[in-house]
C-alpha positions as CSV (number, residue, x, y, z in Angstrom):
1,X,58.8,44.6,39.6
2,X,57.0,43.9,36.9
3,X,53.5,43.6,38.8
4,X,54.7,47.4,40.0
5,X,54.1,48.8,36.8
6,X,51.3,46.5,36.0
7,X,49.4,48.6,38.9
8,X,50.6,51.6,38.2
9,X,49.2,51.2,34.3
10,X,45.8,50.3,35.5
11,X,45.2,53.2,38.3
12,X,46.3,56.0,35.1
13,X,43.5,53.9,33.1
14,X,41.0,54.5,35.8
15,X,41.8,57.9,36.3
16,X,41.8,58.6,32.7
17,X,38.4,56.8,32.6
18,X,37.3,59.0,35.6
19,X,38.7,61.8,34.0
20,X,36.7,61.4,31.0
21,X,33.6,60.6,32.3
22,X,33.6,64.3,34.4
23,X,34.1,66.1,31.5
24,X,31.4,64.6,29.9
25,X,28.9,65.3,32.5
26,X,30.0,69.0,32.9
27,X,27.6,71.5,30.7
28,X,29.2,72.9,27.4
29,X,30.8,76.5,28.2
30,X,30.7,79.0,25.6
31,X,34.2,80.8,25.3
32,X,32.8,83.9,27.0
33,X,30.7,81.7,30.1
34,X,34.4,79.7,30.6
35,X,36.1,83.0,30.6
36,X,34.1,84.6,33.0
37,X,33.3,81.6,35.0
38,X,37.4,81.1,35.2
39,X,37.8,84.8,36.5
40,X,35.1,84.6,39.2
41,X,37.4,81.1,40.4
42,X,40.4,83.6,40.2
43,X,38.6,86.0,42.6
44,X,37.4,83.8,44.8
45,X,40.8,82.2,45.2
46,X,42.3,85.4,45.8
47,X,39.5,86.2,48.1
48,X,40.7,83.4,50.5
49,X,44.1,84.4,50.4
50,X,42.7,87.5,51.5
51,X,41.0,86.3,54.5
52,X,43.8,83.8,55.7
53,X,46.1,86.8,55.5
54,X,43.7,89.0,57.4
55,X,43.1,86.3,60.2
56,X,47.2,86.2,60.9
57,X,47.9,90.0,60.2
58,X,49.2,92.5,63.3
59,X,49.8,95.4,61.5
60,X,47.1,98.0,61.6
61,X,48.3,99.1,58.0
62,X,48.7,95.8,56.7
63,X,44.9,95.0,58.2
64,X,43.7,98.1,56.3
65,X,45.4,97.9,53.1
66,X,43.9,93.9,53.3
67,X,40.9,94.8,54.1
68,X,40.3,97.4,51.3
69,X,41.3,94.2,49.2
70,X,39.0,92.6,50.6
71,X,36.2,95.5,49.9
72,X,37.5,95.4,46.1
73,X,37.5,91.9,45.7
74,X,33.4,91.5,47.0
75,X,32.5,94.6,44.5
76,X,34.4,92.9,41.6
77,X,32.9,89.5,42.5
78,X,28.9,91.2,42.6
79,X,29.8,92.4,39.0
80,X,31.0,89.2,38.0
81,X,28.0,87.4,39.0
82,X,25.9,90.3,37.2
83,X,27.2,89.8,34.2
84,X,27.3,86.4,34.1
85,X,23.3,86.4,34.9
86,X,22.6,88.4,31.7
């Protein structure tokens, strides 16, 4: 049991190590470029949620109340990546 734990102590230890070593290599955000850089992820997530819903969907309504969504979603994600290129 004890060779168990043993294990289990050294995969956390590379994982921390791997852990580490990724946040190292990643570029240092300012609090604005994380901010914006963590709502473009949020719209892109919601984006694909979006689209899965839209490829299942029946409902002419539902299709059109998605799809203006959708339309949203691409407008906010343009001015996203226009303000993050100034």
């Amino acid at each position: 049991m004890a060779r168990g734990w043993e294990s289990k102590s050294v995969e956390d230890q590379i994982g921390e190590a791997e852990a580490a070593k990724e946040a190292r290599a990643r570029p240092h955000l300012s609090d604005v470029e994380r901010e914006q850089e963590t709502r473009r992820q949020s719209l892109l997530l919601s984006r694909a949620q979006i689209t899965g819903r839209l490829m299942k969907v029946t409902n002419a309504r539902c299709r059109a109340q998605l799809e203006k969504a959708l339309k949203d979603l691409d407008e906010q994600l343009r001015e996203a990546c226009q303000n993050s290129e100034r």
